[in-house]
PDB file of N, CA, C, O and CB in Angstrom:
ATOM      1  N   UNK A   1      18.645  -1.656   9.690  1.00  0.00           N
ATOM      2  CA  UNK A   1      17.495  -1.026  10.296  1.00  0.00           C
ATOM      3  C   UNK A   1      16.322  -2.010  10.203  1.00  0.00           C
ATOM      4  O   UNK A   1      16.125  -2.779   9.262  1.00  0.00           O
ATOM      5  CB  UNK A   1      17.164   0.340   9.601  1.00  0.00           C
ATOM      6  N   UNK A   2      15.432  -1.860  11.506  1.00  0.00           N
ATOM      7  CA  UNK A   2      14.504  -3.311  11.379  1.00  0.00           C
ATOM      8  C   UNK A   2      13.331  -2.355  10.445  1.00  0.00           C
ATOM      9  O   UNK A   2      13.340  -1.191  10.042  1.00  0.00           O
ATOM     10  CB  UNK A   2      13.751  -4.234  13.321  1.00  0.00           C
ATOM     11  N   UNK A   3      12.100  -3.778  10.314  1.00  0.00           N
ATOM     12  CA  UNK A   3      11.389  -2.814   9.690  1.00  0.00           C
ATOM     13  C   UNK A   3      10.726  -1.654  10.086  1.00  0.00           C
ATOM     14  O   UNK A   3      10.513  -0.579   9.527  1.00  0.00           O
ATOM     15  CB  UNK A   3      10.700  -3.298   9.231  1.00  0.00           C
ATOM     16  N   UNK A   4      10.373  -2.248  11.483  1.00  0.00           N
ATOM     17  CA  UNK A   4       9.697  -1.173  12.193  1.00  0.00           C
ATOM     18  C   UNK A   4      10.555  -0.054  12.295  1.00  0.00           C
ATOM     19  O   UNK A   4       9.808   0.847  11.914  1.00  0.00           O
ATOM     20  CB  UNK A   4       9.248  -1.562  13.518  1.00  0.00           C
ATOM     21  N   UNK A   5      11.561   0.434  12.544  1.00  0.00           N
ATOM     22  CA  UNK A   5      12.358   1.371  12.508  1.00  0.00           C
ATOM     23  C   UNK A   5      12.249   2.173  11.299  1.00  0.00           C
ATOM     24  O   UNK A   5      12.143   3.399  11.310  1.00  0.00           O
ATOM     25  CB  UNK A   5      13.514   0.906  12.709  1.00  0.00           C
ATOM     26  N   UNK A   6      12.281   1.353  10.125  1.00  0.00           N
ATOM     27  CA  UNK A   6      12.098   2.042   8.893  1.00  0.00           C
ATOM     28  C   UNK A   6      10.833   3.000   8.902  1.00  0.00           C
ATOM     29  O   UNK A   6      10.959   4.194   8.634  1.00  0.00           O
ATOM     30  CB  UNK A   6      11.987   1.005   7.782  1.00  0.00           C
ATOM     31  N   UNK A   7       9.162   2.224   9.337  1.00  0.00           N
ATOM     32  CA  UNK A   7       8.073   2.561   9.251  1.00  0.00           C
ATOM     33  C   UNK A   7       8.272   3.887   9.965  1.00  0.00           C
ATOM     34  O   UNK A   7       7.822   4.911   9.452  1.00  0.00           O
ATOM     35  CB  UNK A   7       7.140   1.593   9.697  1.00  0.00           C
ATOM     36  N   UNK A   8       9.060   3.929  11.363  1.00  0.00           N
ATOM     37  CA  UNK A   8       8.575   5.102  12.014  1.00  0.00           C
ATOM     38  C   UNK A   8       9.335   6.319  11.402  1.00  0.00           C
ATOM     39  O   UNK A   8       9.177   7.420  11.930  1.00  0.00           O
ATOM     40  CB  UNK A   8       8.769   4.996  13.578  1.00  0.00           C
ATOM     41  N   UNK A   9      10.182   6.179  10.274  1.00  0.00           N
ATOM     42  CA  UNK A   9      11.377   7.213   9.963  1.00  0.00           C
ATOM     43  C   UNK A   9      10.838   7.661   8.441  1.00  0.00           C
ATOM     44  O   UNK A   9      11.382   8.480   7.701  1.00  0.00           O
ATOM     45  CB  UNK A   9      13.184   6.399   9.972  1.00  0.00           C
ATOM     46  N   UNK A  10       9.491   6.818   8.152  1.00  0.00           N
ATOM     47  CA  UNK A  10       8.719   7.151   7.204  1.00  0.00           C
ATOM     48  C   UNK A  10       9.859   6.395   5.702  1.00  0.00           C
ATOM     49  O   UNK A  10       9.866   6.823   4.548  1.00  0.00           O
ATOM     50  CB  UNK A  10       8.375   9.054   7.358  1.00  0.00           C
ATOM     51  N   UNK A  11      10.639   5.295   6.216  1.00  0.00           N
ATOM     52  CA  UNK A  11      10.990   4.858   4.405  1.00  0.00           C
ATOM     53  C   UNK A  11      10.373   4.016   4.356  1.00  0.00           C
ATOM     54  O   UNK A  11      10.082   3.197   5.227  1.00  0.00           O
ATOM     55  CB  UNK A  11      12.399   4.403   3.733  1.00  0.00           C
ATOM     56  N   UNK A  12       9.921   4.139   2.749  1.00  0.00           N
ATOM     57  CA  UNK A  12       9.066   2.901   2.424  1.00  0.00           C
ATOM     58  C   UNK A  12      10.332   1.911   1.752  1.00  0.00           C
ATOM     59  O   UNK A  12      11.525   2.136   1.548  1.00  0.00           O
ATOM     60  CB  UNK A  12       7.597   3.308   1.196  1.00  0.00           C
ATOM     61  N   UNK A  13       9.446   0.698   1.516  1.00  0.00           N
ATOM     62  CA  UNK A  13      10.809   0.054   0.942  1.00  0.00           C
ATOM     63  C   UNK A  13      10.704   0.023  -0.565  1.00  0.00           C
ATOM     64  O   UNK A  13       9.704   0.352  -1.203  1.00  0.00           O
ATOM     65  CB  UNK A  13      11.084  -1.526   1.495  1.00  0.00           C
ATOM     66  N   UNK A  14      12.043  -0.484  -1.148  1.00  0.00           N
ATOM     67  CA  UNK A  14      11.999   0.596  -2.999  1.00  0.00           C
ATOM     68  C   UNK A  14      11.426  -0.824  -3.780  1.00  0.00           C
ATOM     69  O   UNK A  14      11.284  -1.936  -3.273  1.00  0.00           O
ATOM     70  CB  UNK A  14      14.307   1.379  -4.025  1.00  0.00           C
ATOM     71  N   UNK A  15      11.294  -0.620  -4.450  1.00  0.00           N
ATOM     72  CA  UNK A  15      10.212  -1.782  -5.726  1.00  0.00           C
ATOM     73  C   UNK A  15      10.593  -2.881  -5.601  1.00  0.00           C
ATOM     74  O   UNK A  15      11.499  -2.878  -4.767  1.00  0.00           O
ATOM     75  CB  UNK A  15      10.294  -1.643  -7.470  1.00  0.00           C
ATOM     76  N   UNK A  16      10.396  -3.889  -5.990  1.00  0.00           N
ATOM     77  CA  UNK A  16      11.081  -5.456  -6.413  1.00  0.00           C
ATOM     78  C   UNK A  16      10.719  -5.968  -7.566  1.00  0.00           C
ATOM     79  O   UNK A  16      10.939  -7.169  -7.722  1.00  0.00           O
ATOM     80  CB  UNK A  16      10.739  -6.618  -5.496  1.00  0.00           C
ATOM     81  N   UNK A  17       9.914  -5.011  -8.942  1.00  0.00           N
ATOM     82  CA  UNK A  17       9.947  -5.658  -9.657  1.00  0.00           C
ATOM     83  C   UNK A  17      10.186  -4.323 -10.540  1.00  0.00           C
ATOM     84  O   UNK A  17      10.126  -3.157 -10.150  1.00  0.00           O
ATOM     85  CB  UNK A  17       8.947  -6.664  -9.702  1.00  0.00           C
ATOM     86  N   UNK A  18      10.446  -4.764 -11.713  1.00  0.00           N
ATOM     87  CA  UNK A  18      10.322  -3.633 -13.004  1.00  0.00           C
ATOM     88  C   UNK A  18       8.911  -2.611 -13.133  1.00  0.00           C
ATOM     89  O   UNK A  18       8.764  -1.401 -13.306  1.00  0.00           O
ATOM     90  CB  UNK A  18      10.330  -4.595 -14.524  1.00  0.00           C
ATOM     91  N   UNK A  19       8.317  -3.343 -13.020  1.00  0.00           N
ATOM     92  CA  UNK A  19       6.832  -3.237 -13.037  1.00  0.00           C
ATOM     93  C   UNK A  19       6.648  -2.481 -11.981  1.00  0.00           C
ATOM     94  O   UNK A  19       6.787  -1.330 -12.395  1.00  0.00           O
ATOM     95  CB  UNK A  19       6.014  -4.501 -12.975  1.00  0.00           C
ATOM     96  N   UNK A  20       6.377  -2.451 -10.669  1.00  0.00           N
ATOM     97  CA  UNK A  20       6.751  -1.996 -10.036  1.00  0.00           C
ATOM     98  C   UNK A  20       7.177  -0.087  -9.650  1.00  0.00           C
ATOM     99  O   UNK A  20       6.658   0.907  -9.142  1.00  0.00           O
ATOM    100  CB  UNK A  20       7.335  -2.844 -10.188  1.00  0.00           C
ATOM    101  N   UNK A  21       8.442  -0.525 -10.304  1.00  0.00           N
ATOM    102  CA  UNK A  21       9.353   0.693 -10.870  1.00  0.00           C
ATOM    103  C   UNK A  21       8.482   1.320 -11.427  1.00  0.00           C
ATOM    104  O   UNK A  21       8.076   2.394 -10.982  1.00  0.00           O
ATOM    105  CB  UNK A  21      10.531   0.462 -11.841  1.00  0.00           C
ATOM    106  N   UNK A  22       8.065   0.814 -12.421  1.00  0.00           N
ATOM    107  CA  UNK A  22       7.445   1.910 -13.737  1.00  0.00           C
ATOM    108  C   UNK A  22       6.022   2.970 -13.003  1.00  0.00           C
ATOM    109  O   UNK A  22       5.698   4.158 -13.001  1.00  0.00           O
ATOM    110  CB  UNK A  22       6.581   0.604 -15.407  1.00  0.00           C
ATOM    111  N   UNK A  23       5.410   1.410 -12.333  1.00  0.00           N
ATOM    112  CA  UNK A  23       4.360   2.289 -11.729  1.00  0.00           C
ATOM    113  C   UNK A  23       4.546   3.541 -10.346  1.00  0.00           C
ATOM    114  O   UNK A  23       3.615   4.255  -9.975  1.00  0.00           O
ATOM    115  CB  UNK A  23       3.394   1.199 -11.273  1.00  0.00           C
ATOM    116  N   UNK A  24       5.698   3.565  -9.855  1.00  0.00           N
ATOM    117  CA  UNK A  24       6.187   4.516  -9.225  1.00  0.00           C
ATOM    118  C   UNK A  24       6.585   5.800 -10.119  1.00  0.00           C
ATOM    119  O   UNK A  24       6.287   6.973  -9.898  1.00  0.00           O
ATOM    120  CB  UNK A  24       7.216   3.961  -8.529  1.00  0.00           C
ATOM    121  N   UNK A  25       7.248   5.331 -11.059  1.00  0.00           N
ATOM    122  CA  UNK A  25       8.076   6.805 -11.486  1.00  0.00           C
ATOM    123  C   UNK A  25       6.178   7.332 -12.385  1.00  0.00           C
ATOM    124  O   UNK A  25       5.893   8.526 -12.297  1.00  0.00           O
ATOM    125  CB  UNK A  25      10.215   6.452 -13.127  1.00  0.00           C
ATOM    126  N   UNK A  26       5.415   6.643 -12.926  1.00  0.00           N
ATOM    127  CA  UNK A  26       4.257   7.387 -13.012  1.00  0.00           C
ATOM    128  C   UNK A  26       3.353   8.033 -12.332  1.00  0.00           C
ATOM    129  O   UNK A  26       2.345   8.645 -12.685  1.00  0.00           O
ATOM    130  CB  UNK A  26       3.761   6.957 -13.385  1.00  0.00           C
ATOM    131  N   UNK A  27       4.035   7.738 -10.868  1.00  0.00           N
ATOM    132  CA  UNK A  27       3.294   8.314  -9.851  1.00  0.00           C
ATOM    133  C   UNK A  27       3.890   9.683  -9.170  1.00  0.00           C
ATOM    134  O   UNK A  27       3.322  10.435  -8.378  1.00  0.00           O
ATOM    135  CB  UNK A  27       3.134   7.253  -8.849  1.00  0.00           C
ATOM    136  N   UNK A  28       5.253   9.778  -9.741  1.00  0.00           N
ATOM    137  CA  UNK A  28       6.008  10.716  -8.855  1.00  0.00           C
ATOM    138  C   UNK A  28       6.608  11.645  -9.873  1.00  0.00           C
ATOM    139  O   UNK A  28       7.363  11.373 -10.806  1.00  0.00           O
ATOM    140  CB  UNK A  28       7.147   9.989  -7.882  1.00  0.00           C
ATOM    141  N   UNK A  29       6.035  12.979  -9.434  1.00  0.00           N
ATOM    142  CA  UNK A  29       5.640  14.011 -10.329  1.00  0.00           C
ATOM    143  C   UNK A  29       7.208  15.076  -9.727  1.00  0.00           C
ATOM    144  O   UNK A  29       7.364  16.212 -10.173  1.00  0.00           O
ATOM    145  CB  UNK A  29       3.651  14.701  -9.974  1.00  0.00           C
ATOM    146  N   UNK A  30       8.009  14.583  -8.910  1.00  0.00           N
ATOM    147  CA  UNK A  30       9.188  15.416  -8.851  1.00  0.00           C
ATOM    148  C   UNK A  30      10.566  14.609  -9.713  1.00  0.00           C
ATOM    149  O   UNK A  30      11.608  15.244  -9.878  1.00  0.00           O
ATOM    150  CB  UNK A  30       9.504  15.686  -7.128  1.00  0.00           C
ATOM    151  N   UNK A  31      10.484  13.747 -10.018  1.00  0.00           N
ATOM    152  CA  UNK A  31      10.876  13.246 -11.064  1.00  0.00           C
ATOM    153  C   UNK A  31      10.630  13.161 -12.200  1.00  0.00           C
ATOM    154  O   UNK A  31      11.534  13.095 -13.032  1.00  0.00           O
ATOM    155  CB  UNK A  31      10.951  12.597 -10.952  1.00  0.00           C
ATOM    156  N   UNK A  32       9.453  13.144 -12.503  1.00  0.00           N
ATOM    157  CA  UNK A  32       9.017  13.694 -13.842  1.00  0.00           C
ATOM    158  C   UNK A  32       9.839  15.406 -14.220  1.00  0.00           C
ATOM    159  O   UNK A  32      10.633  15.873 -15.037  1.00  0.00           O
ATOM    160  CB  UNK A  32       7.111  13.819 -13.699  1.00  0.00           C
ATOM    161  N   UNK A  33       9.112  15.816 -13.152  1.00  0.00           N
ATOM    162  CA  UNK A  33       9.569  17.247 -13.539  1.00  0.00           C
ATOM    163  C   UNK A  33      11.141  17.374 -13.733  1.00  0.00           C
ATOM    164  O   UNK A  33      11.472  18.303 -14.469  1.00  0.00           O
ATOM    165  CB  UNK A  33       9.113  18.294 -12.377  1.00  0.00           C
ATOM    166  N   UNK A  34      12.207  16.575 -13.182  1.00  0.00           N
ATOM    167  CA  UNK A  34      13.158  17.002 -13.200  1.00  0.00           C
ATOM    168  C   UNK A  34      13.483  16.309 -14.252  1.00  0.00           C
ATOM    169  O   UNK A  34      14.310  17.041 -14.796  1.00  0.00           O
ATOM    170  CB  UNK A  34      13.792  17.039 -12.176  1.00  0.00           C
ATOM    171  N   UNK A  35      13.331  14.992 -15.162  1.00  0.00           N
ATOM    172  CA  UNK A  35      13.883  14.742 -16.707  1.00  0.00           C
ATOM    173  C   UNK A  35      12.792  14.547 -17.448  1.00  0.00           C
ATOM    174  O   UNK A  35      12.684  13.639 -18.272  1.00  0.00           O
ATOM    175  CB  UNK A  35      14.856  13.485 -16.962  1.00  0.00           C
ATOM    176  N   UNK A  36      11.979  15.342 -17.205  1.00  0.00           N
ATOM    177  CA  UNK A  36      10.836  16.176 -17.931  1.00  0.00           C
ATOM    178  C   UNK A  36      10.320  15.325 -18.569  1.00  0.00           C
ATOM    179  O   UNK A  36      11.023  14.375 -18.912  1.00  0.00           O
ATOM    180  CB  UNK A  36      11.134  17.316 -18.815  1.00  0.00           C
ATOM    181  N   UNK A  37       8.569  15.375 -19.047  1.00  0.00           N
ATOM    182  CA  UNK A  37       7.260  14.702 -19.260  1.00  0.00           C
ATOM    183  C   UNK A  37       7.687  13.741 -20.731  1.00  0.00           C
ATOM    184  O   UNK A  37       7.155  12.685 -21.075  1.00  0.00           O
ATOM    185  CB  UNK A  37       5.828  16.016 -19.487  1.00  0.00           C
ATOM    186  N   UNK A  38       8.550  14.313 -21.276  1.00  0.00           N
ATOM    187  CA  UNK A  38       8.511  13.391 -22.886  1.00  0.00           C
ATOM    188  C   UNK A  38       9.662  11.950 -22.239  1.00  0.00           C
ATOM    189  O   UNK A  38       9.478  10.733 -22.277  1.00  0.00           O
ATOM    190  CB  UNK A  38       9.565  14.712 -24.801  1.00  0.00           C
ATOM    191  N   UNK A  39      10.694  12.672 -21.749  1.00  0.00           N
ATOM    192  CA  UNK A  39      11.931  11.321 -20.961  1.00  0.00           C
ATOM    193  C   UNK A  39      10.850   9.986 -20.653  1.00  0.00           C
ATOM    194  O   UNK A  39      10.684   8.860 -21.121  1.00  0.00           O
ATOM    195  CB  UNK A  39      12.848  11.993 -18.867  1.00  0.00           C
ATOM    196  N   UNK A  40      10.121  10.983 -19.388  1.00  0.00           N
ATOM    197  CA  UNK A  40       9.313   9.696 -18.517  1.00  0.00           C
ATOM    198  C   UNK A  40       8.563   8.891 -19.083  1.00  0.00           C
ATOM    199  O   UNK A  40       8.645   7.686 -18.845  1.00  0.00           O
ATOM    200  CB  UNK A  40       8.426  10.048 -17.533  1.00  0.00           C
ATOM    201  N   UNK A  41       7.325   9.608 -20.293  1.00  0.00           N
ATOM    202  CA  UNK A  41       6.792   9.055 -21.035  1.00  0.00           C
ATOM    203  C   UNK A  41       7.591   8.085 -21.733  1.00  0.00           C
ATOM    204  O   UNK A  41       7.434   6.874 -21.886  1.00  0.00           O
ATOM    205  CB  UNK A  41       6.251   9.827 -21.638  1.00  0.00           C
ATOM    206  N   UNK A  42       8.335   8.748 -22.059  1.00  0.00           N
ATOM    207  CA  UNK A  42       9.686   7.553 -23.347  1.00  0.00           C
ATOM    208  C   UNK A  42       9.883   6.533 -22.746  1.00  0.00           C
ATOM    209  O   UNK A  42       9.684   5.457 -23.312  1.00  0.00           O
ATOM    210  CB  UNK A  42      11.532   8.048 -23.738  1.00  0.00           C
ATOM    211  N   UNK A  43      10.598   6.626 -20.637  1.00  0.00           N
ATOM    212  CA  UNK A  43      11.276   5.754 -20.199  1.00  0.00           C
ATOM    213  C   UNK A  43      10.378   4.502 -19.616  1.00  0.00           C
ATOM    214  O   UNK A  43      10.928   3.436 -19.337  1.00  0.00           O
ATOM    215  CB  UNK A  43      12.123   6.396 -19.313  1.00  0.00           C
ATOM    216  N   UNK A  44       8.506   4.761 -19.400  1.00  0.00           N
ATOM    217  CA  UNK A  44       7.878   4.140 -19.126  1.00  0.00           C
ATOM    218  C   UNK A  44       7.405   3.152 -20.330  1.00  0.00           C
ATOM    219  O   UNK A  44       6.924   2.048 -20.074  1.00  0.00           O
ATOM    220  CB  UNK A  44       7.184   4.838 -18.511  1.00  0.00           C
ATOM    221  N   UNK A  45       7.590   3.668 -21.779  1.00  0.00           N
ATOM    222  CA  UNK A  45       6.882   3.157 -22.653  1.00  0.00           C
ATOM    223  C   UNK A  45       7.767   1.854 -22.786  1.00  0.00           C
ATOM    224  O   UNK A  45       7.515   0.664 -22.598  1.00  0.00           O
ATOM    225  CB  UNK A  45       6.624   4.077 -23.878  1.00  0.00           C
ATOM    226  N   UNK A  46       9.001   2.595 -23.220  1.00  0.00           N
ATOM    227  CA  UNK A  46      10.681   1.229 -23.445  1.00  0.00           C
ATOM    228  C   UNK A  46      10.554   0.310 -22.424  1.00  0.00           C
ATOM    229  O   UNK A  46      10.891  -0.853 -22.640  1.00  0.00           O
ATOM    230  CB  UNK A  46      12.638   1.932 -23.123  1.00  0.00           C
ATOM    231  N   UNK A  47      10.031   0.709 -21.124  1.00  0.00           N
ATOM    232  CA  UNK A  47      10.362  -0.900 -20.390  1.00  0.00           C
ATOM    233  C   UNK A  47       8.421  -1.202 -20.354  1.00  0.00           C
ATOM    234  O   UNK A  47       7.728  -2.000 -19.724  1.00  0.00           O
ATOM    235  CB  UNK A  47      11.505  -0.814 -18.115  1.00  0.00           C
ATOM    236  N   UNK A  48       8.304  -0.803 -20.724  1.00  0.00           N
ATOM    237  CA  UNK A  48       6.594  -1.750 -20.666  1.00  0.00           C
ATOM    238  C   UNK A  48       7.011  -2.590 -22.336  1.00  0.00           C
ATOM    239  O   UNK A  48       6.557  -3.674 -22.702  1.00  0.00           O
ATOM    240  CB  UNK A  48       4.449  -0.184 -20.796  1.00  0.00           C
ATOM    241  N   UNK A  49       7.619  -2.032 -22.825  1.00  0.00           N
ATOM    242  CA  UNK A  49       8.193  -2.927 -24.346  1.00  0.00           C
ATOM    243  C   UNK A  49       8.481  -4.052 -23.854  1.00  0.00           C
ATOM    244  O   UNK A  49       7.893  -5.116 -24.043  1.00  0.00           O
ATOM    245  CB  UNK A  49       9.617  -2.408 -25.249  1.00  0.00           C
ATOM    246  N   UNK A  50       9.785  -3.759 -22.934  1.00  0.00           N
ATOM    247  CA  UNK A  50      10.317  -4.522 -22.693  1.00  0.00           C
ATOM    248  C   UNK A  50       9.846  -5.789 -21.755  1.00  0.00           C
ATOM    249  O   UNK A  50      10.206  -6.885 -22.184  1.00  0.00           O
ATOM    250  CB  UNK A  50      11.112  -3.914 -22.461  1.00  0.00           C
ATOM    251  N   UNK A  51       9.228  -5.787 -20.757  1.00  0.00           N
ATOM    252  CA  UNK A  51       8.990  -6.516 -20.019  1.00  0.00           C
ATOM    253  C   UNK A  51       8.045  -7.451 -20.925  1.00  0.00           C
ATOM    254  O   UNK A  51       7.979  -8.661 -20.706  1.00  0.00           O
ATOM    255  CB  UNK A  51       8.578  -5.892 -18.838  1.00  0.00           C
ATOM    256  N   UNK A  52       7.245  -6.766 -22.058  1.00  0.00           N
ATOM    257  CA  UNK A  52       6.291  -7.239 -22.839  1.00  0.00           C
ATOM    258  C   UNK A  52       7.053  -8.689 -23.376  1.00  0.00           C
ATOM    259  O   UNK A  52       6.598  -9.824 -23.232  1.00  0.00           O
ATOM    260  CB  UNK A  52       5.849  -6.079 -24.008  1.00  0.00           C
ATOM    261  N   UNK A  53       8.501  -8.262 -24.114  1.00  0.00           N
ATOM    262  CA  UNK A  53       8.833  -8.938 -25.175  1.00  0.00           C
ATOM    263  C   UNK A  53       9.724  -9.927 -23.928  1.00  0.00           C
ATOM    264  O   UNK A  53      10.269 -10.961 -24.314  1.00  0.00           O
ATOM    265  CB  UNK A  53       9.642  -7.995 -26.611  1.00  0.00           C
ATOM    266  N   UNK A  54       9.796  -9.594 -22.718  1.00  0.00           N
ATOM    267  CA  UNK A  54      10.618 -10.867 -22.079  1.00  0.00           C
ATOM    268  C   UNK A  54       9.472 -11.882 -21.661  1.00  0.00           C
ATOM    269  O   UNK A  54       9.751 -13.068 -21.485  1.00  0.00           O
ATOM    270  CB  UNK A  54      11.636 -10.415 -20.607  1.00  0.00           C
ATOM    271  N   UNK A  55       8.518 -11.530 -21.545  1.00  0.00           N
ATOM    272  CA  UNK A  55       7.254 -12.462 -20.949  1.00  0.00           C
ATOM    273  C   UNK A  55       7.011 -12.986 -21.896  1.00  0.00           C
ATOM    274  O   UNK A  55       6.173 -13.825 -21.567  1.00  0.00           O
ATOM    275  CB  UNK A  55       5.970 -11.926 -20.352  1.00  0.00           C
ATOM    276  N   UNK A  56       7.258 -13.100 -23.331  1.00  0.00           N
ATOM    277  CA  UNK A  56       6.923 -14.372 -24.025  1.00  0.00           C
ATOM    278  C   UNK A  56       7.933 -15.308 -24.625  1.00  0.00           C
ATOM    279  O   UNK A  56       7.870 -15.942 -25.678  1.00  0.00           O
ATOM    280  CB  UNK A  56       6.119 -14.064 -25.026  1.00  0.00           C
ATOM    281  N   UNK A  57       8.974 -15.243 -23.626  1.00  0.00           N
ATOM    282  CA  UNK A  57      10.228 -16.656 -23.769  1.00  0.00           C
ATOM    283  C   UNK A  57      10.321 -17.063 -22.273  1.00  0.00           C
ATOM    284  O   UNK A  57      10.266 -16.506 -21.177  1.00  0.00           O
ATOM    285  CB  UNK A  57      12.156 -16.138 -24.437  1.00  0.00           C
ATOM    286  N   UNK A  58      10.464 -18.135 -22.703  1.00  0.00           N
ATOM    287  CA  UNK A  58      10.661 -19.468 -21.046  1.00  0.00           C
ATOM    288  C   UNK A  58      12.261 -19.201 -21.430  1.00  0.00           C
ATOM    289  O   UNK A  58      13.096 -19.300 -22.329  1.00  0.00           O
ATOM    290  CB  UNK A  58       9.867 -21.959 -21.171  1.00  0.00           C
ATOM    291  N   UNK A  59      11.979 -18.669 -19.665  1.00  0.00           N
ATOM    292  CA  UNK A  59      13.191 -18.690 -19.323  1.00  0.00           C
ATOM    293  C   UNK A  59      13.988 -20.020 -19.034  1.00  0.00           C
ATOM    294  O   UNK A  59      13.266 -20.998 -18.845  1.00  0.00           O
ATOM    295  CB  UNK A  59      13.187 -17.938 -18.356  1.00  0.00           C
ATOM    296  N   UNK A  60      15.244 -20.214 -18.971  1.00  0.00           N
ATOM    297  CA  UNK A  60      16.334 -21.582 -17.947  1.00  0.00           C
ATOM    298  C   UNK A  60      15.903 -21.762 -16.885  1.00  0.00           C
ATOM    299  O   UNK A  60      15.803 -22.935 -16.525  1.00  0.00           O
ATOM    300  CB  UNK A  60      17.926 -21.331 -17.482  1.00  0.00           C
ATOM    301  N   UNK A  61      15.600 -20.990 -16.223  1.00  0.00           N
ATOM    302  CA  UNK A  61      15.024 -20.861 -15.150  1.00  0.00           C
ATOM    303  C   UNK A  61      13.748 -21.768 -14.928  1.00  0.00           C
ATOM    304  O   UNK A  61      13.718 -22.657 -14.076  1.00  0.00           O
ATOM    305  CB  UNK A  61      14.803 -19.573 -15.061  1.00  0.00           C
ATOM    306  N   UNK A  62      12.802 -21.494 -15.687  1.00  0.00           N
ATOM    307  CA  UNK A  62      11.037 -21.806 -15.999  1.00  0.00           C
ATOM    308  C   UNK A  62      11.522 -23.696 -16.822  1.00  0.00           C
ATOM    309  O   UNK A  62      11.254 -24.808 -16.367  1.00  0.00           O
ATOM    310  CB  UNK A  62       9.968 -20.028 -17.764  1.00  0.00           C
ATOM    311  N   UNK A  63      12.093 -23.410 -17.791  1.00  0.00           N
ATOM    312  CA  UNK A  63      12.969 -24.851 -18.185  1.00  0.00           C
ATOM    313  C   UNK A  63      13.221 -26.017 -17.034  1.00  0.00           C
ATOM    314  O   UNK A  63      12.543 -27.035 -16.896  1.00  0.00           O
ATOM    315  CB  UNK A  63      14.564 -24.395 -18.649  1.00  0.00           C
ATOM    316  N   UNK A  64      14.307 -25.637 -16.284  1.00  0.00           N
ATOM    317  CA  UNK A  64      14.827 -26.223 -15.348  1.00  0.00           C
ATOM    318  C   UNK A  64      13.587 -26.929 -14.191  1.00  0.00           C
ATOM    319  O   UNK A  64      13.356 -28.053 -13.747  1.00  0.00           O
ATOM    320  CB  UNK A  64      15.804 -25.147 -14.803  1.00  0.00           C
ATOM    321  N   UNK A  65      13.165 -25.955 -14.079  1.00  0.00           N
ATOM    322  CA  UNK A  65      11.860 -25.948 -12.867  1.00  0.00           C
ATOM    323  C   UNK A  65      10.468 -26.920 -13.100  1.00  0.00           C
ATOM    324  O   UNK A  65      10.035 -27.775 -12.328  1.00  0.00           O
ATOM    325  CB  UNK A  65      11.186 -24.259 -12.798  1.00  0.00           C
ATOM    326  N   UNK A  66       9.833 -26.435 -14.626  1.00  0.00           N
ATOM    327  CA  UNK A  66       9.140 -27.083 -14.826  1.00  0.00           C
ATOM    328  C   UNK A  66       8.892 -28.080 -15.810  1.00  0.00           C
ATOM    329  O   UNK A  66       7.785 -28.599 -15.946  1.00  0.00           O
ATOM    330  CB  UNK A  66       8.625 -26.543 -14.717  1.00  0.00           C
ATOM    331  N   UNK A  67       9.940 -28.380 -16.536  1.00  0.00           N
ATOM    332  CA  UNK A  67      10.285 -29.366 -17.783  1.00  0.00           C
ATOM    333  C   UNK A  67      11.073 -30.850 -17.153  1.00  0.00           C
ATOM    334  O   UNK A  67      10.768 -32.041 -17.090  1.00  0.00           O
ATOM    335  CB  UNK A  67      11.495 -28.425 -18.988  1.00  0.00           C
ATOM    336  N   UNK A  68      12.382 -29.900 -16.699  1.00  0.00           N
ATOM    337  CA  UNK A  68      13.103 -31.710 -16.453  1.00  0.00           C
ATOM    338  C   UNK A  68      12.344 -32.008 -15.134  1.00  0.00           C
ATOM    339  O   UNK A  68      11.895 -31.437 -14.140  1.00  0.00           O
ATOM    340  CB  UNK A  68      15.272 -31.914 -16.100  1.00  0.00           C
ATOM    341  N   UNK A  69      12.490 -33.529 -15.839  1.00  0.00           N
ATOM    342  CA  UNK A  69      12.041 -34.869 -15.164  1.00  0.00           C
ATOM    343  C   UNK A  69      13.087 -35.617 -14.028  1.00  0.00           C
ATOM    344  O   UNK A  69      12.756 -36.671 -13.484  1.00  0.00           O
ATOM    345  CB  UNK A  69      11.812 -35.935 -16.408  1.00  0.00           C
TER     346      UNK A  69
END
């Protein structure tokens, strides 16, 4: 489906980052409701942990890219 097709059928397109994610499911209150306010709270807190504790190691990736010569 092109994009425009998408726009007129009203889908948006779904996250691309974690971050992202998190700030959606805090926004969307029929999901909350359905694995209820303590889950979401829980499931937003664990990956804001998480993303926390991956942002302070260089990745192979970040290595590769900006180290070798």
């Amino acid at each position: 489906m092109s994009g425009e097709e998408k726009a007129k059928r009203g889908i948006a397109p779904l996250p691309h980052s974690l971050e992202q994610t998190i700030r959606e499911l805090e926004l969307d209150k029929v999901i909350s409701q359905a694995i209820g306010p303590e889950v979401t709270a829980y499931l937003i807190r664990a990956k804001r942990e998480e993303i926390a504790a991956f942002n302070q190691f260089v990745t192979d990736w970040e290595r590769r890219q900006y180290l070798d010569v």
